[in-house]
C-alpha positions in Angstrom: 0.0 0.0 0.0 2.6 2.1 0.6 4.5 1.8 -2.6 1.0 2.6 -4.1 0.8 5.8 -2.5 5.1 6.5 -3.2 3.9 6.1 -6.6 0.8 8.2 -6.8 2.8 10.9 -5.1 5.6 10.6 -7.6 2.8 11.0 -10.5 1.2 13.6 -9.3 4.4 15.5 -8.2 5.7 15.2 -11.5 2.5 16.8 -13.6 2.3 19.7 -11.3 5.8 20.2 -12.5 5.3 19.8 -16.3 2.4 22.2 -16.0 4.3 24.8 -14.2 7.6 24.6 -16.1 5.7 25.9 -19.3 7.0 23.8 -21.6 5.0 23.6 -24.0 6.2 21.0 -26.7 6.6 18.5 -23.4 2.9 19.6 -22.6 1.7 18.9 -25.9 3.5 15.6 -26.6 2.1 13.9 -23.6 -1.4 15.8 -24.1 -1.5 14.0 -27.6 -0.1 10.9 -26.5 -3.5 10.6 -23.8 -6.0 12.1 -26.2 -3.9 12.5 -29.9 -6.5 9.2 -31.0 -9.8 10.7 -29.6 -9.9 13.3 -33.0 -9.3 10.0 -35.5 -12.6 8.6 -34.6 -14.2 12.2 -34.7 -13.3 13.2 -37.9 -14.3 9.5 -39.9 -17.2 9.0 -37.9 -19.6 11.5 -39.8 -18.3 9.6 -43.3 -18.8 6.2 -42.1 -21.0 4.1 -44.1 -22.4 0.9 -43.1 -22.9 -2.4 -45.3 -26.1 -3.4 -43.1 -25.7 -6.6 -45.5 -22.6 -7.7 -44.9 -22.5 -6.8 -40.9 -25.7 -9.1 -40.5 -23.4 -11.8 -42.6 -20.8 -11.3 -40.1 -23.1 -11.3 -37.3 -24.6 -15.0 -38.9 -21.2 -16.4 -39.2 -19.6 -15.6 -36.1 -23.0 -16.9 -34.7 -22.3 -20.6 -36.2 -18.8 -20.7 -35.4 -19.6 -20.1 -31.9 -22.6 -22.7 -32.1 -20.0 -25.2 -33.9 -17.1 -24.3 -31.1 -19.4 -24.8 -28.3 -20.9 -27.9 -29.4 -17.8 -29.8 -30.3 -16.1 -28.9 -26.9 -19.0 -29.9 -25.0 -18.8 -33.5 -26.7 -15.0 -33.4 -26.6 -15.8 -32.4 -22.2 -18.4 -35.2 -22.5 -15.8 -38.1 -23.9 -13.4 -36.8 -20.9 -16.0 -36.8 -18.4 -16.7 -40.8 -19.4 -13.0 -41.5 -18.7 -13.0 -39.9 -15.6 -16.1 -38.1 -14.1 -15.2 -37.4 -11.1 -12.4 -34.5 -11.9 -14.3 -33.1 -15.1 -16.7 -30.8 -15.3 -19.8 -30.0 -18.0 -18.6 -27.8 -20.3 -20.7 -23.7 -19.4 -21.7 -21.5 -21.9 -19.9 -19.2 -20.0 -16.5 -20.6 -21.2 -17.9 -20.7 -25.1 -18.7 -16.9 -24.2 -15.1 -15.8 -22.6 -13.6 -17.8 -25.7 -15.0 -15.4 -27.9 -14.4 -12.4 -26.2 -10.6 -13.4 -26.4 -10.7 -13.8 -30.3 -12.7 -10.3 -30.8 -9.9 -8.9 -28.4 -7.1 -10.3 -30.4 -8.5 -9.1 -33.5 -8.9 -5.7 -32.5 -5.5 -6.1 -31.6 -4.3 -7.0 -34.6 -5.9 -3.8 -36.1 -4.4 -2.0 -33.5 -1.0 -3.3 -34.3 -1.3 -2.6 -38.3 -2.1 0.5 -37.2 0.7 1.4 -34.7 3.3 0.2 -37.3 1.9 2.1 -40.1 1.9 5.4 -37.9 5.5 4.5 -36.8 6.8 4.3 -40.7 5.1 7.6 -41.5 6.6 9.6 -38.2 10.3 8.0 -39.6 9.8 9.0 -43.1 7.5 12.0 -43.6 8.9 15.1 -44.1 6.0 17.4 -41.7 7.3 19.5 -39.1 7.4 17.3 -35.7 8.8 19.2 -33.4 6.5 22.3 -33.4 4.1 21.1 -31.8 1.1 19.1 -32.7 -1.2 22.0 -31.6 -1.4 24.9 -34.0 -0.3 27.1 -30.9 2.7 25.4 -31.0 3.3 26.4 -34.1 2.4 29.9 -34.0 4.2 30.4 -30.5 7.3 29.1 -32.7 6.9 31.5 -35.4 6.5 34.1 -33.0 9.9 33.2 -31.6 11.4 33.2 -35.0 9.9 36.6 -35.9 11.5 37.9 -32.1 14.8 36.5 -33.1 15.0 38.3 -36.5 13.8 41.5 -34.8 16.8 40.9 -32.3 18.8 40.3 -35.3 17.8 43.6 -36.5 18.5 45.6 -33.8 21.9 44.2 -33.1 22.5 45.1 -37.1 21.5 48.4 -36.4 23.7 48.7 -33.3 26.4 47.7 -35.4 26.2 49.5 -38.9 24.5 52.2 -37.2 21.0 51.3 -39.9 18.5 49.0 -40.4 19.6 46.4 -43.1 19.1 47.6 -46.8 16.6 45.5 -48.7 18.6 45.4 -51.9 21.6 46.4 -52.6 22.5 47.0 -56.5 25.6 47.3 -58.3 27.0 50.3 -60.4 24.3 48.8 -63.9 21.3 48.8 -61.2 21.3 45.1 -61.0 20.0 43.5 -57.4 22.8 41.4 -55.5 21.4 40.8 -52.4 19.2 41.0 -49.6 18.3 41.9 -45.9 18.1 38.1 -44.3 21.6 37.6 -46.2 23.0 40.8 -44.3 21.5 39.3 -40.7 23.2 35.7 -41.1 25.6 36.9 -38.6 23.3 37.5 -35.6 21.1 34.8 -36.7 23.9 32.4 -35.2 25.0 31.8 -38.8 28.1 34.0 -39.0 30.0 30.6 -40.7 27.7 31.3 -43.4 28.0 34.9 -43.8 31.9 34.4 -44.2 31.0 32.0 -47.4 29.2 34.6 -49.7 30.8 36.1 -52.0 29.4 39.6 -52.6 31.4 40.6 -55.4 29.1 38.5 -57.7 25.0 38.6 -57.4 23.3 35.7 -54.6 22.5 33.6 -57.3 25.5 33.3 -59.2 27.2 29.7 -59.4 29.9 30.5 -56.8 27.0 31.9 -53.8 24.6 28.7 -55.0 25.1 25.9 -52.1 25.1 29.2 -50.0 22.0 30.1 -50.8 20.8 26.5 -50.6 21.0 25.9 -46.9 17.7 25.6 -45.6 17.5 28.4 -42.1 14.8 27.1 -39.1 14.9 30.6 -38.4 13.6 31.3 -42.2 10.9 28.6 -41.9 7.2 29.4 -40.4 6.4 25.5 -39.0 2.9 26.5 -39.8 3.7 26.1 -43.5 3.4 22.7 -43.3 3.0 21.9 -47.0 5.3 24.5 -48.4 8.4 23.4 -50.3 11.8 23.9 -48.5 13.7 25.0 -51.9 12.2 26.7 -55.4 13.2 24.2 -58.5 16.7 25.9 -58.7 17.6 24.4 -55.2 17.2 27.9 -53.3 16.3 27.6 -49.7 13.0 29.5 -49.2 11.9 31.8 -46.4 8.3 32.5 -45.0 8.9 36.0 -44.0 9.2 39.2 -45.6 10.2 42.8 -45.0 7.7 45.9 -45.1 9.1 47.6 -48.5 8.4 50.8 -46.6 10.7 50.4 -44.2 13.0 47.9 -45.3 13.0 48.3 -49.2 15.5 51.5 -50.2 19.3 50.7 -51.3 20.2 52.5 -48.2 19.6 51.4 -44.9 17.3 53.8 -42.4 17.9 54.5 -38.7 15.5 54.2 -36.1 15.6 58.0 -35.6 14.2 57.8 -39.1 10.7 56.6 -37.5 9.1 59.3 -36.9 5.8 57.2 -36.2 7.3 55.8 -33.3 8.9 52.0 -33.4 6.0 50.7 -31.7 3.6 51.9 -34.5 5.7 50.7 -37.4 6.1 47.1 -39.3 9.8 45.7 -40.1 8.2 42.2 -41.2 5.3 39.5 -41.0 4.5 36.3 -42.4 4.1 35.4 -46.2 1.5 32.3 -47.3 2.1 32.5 -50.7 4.4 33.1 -53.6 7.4 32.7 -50.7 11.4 34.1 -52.3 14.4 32.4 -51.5 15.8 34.0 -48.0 18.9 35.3 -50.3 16.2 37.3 -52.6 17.4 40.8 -53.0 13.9 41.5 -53.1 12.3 40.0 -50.5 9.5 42.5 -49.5 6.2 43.2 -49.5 3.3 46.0 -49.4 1.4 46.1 -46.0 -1.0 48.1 -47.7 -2.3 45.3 -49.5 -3.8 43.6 -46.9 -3.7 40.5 -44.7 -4.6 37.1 -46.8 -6.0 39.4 -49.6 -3.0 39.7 -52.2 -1.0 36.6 -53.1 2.1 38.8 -53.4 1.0 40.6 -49.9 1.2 39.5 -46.6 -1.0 36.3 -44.8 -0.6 33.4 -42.7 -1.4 29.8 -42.5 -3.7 29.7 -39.6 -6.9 28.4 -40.8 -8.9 28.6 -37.1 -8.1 32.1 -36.4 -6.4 33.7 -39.7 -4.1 36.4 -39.6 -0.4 37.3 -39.8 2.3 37.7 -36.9 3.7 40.9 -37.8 7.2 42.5 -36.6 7.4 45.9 -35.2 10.2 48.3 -35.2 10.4 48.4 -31.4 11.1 44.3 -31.2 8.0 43.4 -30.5 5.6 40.5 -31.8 1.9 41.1 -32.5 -0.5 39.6 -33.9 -3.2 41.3 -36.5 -6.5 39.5 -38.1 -7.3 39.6 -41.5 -9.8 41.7 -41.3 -8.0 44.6 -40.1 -8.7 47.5 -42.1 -6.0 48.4 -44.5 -6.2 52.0 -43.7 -4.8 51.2 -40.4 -1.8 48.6 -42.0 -0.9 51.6 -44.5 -0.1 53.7 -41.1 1.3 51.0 -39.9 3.7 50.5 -42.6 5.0 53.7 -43.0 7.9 54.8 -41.1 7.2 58.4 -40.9 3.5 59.2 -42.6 2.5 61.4 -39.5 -1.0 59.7 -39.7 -2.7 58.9 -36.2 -2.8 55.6 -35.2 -5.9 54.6 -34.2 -6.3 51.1 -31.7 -6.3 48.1 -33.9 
């Protein structure tokens, strides 16, 4: 008894701690693991059909084999009780009945097991993003964080060069060479890669091109599940884009430059559609446009409450629906309009 209550304490000590340690991918792995197979049954049950015909056939069959069973082992019983009828007994319905309950139990656990092996070889081999989370807040908390640590990038550029990163830069005949997420590499904890571009010669020329193929998890929105990691010249993509307003001259701006205030103006957001390579010189995009409205405008992937996760000036992360008006993401996006900002 009291290695029964040792245990229970040791159970119960050890949820309180994975609820308040905030973890959130632990919380959602064991969540899903006690409740993950409660939505499969959900989601088929409204399309399953029943063969009424068949089920009765089933129903009939079992029936007789049950009949058959019990009948032959209460003769074989009866042959045995001849021989010796003092230690055998008649043979109960009872056992006929526990008999089949074990063969409807081991078939179901045959299911079970064709089931269990086909979801291990998909979790080995498919190519979805694990590790953010089952939950879509998961997902978006980690695209959040991604959008935070390109905003810290950002500042620490700007601490640096004394600007904000220039969108493109061009060379003396006005073609593009490169682009803002290329000039971050270092304070994205990708300095390594930094040193390996060559920015004599445009990103996509031959000598940049395994450069410019390395896929970044800071790049990558996990809730662009579906999206392709590369474009079909082998360039690593990215899921966010810079506000062309702000981020989009030859030249870099300061923050002084904002004369809206940092807190009232957009440096980035997510991108659903039409996503650039992260070495695009012209990776930006037109707030103005609106959220989920312009395939070559912002938007995000999140089907249950849609809407983008937008970076502002000041660092911070916020998150603005789709129906916003775009009156209020044109004030947003300009660094220094000197419109009012009304509450969004």
């Amino acid at each position: 008894m009291r290695k029964l209550i040792l245990v229970g304490f040791i159970l119960l000590a050890g949820g309180l701690l994975l609820l308040c340690s905030g973890d959130d991918v632990i919380i959602s792995s064991v969540w899903a693991l006690l409740t993950g197979w409660i939505a499969f049954p959900l989601s088929v049950a409204g399309n399953v059909t029943v063969n009424f015909d068949g089920l009765a056939m089933g129903v009939l069959a079992f029936t007789l084999f049950l009949g058959a069973f019990h009948g032959t082992a209460a003769w074989l019983n009866g042959q045995l009780a001849r021989q010796d009828p003092a230690t055998t007994r008649k043979w109960k319905p009872g056992w006929t009945a526990a008999f089949a309950t074990i063969v409807v139990v081991m078939f179901v656990a045959g299911i079970s097991i064709v089931g269990v092996v086909h979801q291990i070889v998909w979790l080995s081999t498919t190519k979805e993003f694990l590790l953010a989370g089952g939950r879509p807040a998961a997902r978006t908390s980690q695209s959040k964080n991604n959008l935070k640590q390109i905003g810290l990038a950002i500042h620490n550029y700007h601490d640096g060069w004394k600007m904000l990163p220039p969108g493109p830069t061009f060379d003396a005949a006005g073609e593009p060479q490169h682009g803002w997420q290329a000039r971050l590499l270092p304070y994205v904890d990708q300095a390594p890669l930094y040193n390996r571009i060559d920015f004599n010669v445009p990103w996509n020329h031959p000598r940049n091109s395994e450069v410019f193929a390395t896929v970044l998890a800071a790049y990558q929105n996990p809730g662009v599940r579906s999206a392709e990691l590369r474009d079909d010249r082998g360039n690593a993509l990215t899921h966010y884009a810079a506000n062309a307003r702000v981020i989009g001259g030859n030249l870099g701006i300061t923050f002084s430059d904002i004369k809206d205030g940092t807190s009232n103006t957009l440096l980035a957001g997510e991108v659903a559609t039409r996503f650039k390579p992260w070495g695009h010189p012209l990776n930006m995009r037109d707030p103005a446009l609106g959220i989920n409205q312009s395939a070559d405008g912002f938007g995000g992937p999140w089907q249950k409450r849609p809407g983008v996760n937008f970076l502002f000036a000041d660092g911070s992360v916020r998150f603005l629906g789709q129906d916003l008006d775009p009156k209020i993401l044109k004030t947003l996006s300009t660094p220094a309009g000197g419109e009012p900002v009304p509450e969004f």
